[in-house]
N, C-alpha and C positions, 0 to 999 in steps of 0.2 A: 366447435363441431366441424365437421366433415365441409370443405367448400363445396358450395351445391350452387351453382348456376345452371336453373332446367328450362327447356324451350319445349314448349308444346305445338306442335302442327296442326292447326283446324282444319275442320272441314265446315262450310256453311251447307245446309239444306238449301238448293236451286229455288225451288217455290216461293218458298218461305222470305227468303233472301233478297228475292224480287220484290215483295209484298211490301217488308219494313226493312229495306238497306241500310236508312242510318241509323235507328233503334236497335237493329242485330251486331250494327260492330260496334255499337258504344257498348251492349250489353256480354258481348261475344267473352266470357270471363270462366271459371273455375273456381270451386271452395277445394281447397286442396288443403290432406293432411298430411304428418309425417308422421311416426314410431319408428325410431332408430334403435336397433339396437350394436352396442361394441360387446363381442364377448371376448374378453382376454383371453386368452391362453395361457399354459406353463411356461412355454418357452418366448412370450410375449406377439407370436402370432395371433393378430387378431380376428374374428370373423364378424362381421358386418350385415347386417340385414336391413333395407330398409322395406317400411310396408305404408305404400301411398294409396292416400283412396280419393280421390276426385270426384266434385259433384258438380255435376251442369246447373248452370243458372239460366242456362237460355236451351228452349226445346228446339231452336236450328244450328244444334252446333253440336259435333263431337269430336274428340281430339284422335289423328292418324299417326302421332308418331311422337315420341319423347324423348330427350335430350340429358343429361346429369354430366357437369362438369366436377369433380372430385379433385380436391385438393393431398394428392396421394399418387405416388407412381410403383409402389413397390403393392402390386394388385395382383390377384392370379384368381381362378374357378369361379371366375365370372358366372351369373347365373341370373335371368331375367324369367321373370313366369307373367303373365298378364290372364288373370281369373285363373289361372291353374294352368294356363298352355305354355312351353317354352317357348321363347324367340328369341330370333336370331340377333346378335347385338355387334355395330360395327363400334370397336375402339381405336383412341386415338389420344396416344402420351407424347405431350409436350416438356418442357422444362421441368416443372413443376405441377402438373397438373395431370388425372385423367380423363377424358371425355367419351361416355355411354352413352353412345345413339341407337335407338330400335323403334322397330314399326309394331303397334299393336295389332294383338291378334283380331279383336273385339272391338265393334265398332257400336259404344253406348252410346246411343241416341235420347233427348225427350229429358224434359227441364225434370230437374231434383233429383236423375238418375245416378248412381253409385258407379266408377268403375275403378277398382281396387286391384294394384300390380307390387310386385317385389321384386326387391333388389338385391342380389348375393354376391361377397365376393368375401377373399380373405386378404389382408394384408398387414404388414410390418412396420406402417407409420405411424399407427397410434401407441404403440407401448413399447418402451425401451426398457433394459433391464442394467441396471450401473453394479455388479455385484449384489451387494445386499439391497439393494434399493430399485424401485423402479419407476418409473414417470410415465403419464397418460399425456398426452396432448390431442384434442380434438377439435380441431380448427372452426372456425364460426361456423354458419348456417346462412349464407347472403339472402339479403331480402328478397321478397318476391311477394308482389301484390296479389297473386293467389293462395298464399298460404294463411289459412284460417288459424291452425291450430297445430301445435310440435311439442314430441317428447322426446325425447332422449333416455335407452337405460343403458347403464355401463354395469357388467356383470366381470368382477374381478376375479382372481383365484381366490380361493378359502384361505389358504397361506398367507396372504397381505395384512401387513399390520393396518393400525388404522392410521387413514392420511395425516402427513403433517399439513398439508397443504392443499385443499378443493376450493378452487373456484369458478363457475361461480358456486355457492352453498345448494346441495342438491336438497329439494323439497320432501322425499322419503329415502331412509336408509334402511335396507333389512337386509340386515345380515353382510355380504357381500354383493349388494344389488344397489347402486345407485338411481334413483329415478329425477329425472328432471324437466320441467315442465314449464309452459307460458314464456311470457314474454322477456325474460330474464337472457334465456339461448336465445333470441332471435338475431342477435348479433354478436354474440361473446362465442368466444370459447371457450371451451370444458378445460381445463389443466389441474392436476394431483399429482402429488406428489408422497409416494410411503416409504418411509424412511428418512429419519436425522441425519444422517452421515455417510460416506462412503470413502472407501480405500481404493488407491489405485498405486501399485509399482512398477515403477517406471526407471527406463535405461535410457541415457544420454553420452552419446560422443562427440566428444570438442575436437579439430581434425587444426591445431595451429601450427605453425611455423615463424620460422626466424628469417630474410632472406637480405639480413644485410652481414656486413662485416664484423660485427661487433655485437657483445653477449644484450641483450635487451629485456628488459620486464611485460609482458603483456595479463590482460586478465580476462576472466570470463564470464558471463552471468549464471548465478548457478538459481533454479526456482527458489523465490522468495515465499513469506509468510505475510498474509495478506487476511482482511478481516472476516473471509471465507476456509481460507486453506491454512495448513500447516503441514510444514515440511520435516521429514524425517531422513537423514543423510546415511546410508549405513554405509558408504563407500566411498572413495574420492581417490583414483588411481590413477596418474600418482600423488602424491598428495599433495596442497597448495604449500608456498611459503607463509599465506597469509591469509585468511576472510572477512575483507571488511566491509561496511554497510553505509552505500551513499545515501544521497537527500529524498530518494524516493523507498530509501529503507531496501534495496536494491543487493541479493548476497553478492560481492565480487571477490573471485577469489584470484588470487594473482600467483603468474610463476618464472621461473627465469629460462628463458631460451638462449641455449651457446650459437655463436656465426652458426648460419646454414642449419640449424637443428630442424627437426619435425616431431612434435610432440601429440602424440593420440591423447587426449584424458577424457577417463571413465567413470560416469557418476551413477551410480547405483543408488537411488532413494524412492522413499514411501510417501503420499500425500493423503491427506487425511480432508474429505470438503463436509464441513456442515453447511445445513439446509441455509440457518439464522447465522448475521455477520453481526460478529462479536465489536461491542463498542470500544473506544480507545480514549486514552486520556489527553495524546496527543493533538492540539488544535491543528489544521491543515494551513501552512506557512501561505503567507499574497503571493508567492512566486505562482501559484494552484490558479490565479486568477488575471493574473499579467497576458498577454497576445504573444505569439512567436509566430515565427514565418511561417511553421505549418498551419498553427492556431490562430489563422490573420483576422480575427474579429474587428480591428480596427478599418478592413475595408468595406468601401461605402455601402456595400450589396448587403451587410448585416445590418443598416440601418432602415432599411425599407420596415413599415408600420406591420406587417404581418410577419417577422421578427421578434423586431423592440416589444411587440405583444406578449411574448414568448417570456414567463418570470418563475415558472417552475421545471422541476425537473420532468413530471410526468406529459407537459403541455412541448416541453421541447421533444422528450423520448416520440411522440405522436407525429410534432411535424416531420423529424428527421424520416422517423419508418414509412412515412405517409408521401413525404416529399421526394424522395430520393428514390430512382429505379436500380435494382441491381441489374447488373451485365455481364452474363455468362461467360461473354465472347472476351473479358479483361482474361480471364485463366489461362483462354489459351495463346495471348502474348508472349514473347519469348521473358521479356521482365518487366512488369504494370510500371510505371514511374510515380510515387507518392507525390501528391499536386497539395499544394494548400487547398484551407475549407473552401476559400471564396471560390476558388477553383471547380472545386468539388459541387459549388452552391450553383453555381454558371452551368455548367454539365450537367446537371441533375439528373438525367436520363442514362446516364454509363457510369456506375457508381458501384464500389465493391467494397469490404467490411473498412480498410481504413477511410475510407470516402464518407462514411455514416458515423465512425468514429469521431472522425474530425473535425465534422461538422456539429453533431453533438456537443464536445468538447469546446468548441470556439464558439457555441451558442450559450453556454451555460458558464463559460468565464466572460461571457457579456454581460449576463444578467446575473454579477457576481455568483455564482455557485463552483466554488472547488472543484474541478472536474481534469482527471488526468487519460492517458489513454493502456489497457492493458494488451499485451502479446500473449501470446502461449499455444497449446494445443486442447482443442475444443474436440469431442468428439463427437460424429458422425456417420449415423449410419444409410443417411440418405443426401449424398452432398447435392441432389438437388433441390431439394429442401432448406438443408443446411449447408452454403456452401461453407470450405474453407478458402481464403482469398491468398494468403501471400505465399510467398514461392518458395519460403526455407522450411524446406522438409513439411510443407501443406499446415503452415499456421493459420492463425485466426487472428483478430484483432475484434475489442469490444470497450466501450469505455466506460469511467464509473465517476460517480459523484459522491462527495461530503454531505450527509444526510447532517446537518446540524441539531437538530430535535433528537436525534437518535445516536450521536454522538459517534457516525462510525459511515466509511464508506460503503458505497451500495452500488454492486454490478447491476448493468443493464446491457441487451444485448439488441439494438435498434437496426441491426442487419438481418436476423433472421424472425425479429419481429416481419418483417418487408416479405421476405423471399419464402413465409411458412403462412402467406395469408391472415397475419393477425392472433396466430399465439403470442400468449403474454410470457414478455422478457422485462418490463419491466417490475409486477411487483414479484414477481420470483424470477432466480435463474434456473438454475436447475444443478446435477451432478457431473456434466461433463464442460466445463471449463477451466482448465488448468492454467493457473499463470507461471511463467516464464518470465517474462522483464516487467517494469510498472515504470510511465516515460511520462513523468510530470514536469519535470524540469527540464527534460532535455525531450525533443519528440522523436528522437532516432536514434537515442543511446542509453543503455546498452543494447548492444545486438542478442536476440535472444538464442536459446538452445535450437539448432537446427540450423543459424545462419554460419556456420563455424565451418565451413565446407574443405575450405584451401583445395578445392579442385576435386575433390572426393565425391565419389557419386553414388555412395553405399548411404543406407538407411541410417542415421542416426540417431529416431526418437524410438523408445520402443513402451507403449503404456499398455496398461492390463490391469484390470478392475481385480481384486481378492476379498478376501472375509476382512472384519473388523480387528484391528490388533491393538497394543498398549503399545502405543511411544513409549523407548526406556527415559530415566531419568537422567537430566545432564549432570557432567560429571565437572565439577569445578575445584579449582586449586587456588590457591592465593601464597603471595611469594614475596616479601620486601625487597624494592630496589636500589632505593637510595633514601636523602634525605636533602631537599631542599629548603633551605634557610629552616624558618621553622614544620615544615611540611614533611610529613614521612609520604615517601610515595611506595605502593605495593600493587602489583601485577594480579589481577584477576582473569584466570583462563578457565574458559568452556572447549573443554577438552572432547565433548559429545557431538553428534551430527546435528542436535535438535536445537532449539530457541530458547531461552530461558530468561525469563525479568527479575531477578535476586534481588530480594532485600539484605542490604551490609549494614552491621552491627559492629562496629567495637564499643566496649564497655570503657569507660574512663576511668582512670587511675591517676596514681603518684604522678605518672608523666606526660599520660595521653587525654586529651577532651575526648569526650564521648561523640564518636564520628555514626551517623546515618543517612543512609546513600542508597538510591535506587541504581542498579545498573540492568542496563538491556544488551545480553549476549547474544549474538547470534552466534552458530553453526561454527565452532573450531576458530572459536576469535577471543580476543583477551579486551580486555579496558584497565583502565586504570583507577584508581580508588586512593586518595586525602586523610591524614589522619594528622590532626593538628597536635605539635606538642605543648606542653603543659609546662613542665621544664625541662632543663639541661644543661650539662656542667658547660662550662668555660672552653675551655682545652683539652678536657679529657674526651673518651667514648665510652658508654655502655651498651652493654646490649642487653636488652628485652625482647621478653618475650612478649607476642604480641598474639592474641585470639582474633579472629576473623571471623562473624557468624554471617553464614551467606546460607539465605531460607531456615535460619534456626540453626543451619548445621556448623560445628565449629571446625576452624581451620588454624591450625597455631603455626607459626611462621616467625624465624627470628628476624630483628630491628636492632637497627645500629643507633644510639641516638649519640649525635655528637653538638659539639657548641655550634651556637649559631649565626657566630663568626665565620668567615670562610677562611678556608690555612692561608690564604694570602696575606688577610687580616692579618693576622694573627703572628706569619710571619714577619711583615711589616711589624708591630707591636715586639717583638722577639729584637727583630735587628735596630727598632727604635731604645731601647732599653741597654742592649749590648752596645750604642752609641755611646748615649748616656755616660753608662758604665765607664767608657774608652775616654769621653775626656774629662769627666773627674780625675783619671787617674794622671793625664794632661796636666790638668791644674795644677795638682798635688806637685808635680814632680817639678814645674817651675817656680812653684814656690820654695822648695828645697833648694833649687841652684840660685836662687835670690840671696837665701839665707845666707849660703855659703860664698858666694861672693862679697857678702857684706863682712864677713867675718875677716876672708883676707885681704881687704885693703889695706 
């Protein structure tokens, strides 16, 4: 809900006040209610009501002036009524926060008495619209020993589907009308989420260069597929010589630069986020849980007992958000310098998204948990809220963990948990975090989309939310290359922008065992594929024909099958024989002049 830190001003009754001094300020209190209402709008502007009624518990007290600190800065048509009169409201926006102070009109006096005010405004930080999808966030409700009793309703558009995601569980639904009530909101936030999926297309320019003498290969991070996202490439200008996938499953696409070259490349692709992160078959390698210099969990400051305490994902996501302050004032450095965690744990107080990341990360590969760090472009419609922290083209940094029960990693975003009051990032993220690089093995390589600058000072991320479409189908080919001893080797290319996990099939015959093989293509990248033979001649070649079924589909591709001697062998075996040959015929011919020698003596 809505951050509310409220200050009441009293006033004491003189008399009265004299009479019982210490009994009037032990008693000097309020029964305070709330009825919030969020009405969404179309265009996700939202309007805001709130309707407070205050009840005196002491007949020498009544309250001159109210206070509401709002965790929200994009606010407009402020409107304050007290019993029905308007007043005048001084505000005051900070970082992150608004603060509503005004004097009441109405000055309730006399124990059990009623005084009931409202609070209007409209603003743009509770509902964001991702394309087809939209997200509520309504930040807690901070405690306050005078609130008796709180509701909350959230009135959506008719148009919304129904949520994949409300929490906490609202206690009445009708129709469009969320109602929620008791002690459930007293500290939680409100967060839903409608809709599964969201598209967003998106343009990226890599700005490289060559600046030595001599031709060199460089490569580039292109957005990877991740257990949230999937990538759809429709462009790659000009196009790589190669797309291959490191240890963090990372797309690198690689190209050759001549002396002194400058090469622009334009990547044109579609991302595809669902809500729910698809499980994977792949277990997450011990590298996930090793210390590096960034990830310095081996220093002594992680060892302190409130820490070591520290054995889940969700108890570390808490201290991180909980421990760590964000610091504005890093942005506007000329270039933040990335410190190790201890670092980051020592400072706690000037701390920006990789500072939460890292520490996260090096807390949760302490208390064994898989935990790598991601980059990319998060989107934002209030960076003071959400800020973004690093300096290529206004990235983000957030990191994720190996959910082992669930068999699949799980983004968390423990920076804007901190800098948004207490929205929940970790049991949902939400539609706007795009990944770009995924740095589990390495904590600084690769450089993501947007650090590709070479001095360029032009815009080169360009993202934009669209309707839902269909990924096409990858397109694959299969090719015989060679044949190694007994080994036929064949070329399997994914010729398409997209990702694709093929099941290979050949059938076995006269010559070939029956070969079955997983391969994982990614985006414009080939593998290679084994087919054992069965037999073959000696010395001779044939060729067969050879079927390939990759997802069912067939592929027929001709095969050389030859002996399983190598021609060395073989010619070795050739020139041994034609030795052979050579001195028998030796032999022979000394025994002949034996003969004849014997003849004429």
């Amino acid at each position: 809900m809505t951050k509310i830190f409220s200050a009441i001003r009293i006033c004491l009754i003189l008399g009265l006040f004299l009479l019982f001094p210490g009994k009037a300020l032990a008693l000097a209190k309020f029964n305070t209610s709330y009825q919030i209402t969020y009405r969404v709008g179309d265009t996700g502007k939202t309007h805001v009501s709130f309707v407070i009624n205050q009840r005196n518990n002491l007949s020498v007290v009544y309250a001159t002036e109210y206070s509401i600190n709002l965790n929200e800065t994009k606010i407009e048509n402020i409107s304050v009524k007290d019993e029905g009169t308007f007043v005048k409201t001084d505000i005051i926006k900070t970082l992150n926060q608004t603060s509503i102070t005004f004097p009441f009109a109405n000055k309730i006096v006399g124990k059990d008495k009623n005084h009931t005010f409202t609070i209007d405004y409209d603003t743009a930080d509770i509902a964001t619209k991702f394309g087809s999808t939209w997200q509520i966030d309504i930040p807690r409700l901070e405690q306050d020993e005078n609130v008796s009793e709180q509701t909350v309703i959230l009135v959506v558009p008719t148009g919304f589907s129904t949520p994949v995601y409300i929490d906490p569980k609202p206690d009445l639904i009708s129709g469009n009308i969320y109602y929620f009530n008791g002690q459930k909101i007293s500290h939680k936030p409100i967060s839903a989420i409608f809709g599964k999926t969201q598209f967003y297309q998106g343009r990226l320019i890599y700005h490289l260069s060559n600046s030595e003498s001599q031709t060199i290969r460089t490569e580039i991070a292109l957005p990877p597929d991740t257990s949230y996202q999937t990538v759809y490439f429709r462009n790659i200008s000009p196009p790589p010589i190669t797309v291959n996938a490191d240890g963090d499953r990372n797309f690198l696409a690689k190209f050759v630069l001549e002396p002194k070259q400058k090469l622009e490349v334009t990547v044109d692709f579609i991302v595809k986020l669902d809500f729910s992160p698809r499980s994977t078959l792949v277990q997450p390698l011990d590298k996930y849980l090793i210390p590096q210099p960034i990830w310095n969990y081996d220093n002594s400051i992680f060892d302190v007992p409130e820490i070591k305490a520290l054995t889940s994902p969700k108890s570390i996501y808490d201290f991180v958000s909980d421990k760590l302050k964000y610091d504005y004032s890093k942005l506007n450095r000329q270039k933040p310098v990335r410190t190790p965690a201890a670092e980051s744990l020592i400072n706690f107080q000037s701390a920006i998204c990789t500072d939460f990341t890292d520490t996260f990360v090096s807390i949760a590969r302490k208390a064994g948990i898989p935990a790598r760090e991601l980059e990319g472009f998060a989107i934002s419609e209030n960076p003071d809220l959400k800020p973004l922290s690093l300096t290529q083209d206004v990235l983000h940094a957030w990191p994720e963990y190996f959910d082992r029960a669930k068999a699949t990693w799980i983004q968390v975003d423990p920076t804007w948990a901190n800098t948004t009051r207490g929205i929940d990032y970790f049991n949902k993220l939400d539609f706007n975090h795009l990944v770009f690089v995924i740095h589990g093995l390495n904590p600084e390589y690769p450089i993501p989309a947007g650090g590709y600058k070479n001095g360029e000072k032009t815009k080169s991320i360009t993202i934009e939310p669209i309707e839902a479409l269909v990924f096409p189908q990858a397109t694959l080919s299969a090719e015989f290359v060679t044949q190694k001893g007994n080994d036929l080797v064949f070329k399997i290319e994914n010729h398409s922008g997209v990702s694709v996990v093929a099941k290979a099939k050949i059938n076995g015959n006269d010559y070939l065992e029956t070969t079955e093989q997983v391969l994982d293509l990614i985006p414009f990248s080939e593998t290679t594929l084994y087919a054992k033979a069965k037999k073959q001649p000696f010395v001779s070649k044939n060729d067969l024909k050879v079927i390939i079924y990759l997802n069912g589909t067939p592929h027929e591709t001709l095969a050389t099958v030859g002996a399983t001697s190598t021609p060395l062998i073989i010619l070795a075996g050739v020139g041994g024989f034609l030795g052979f040959v050579a001195l028998l015929t030796w032999g022979l011919h000394l025994r002949r002049q034996k003969q004849k020698t014997s003849l004429y003596r």
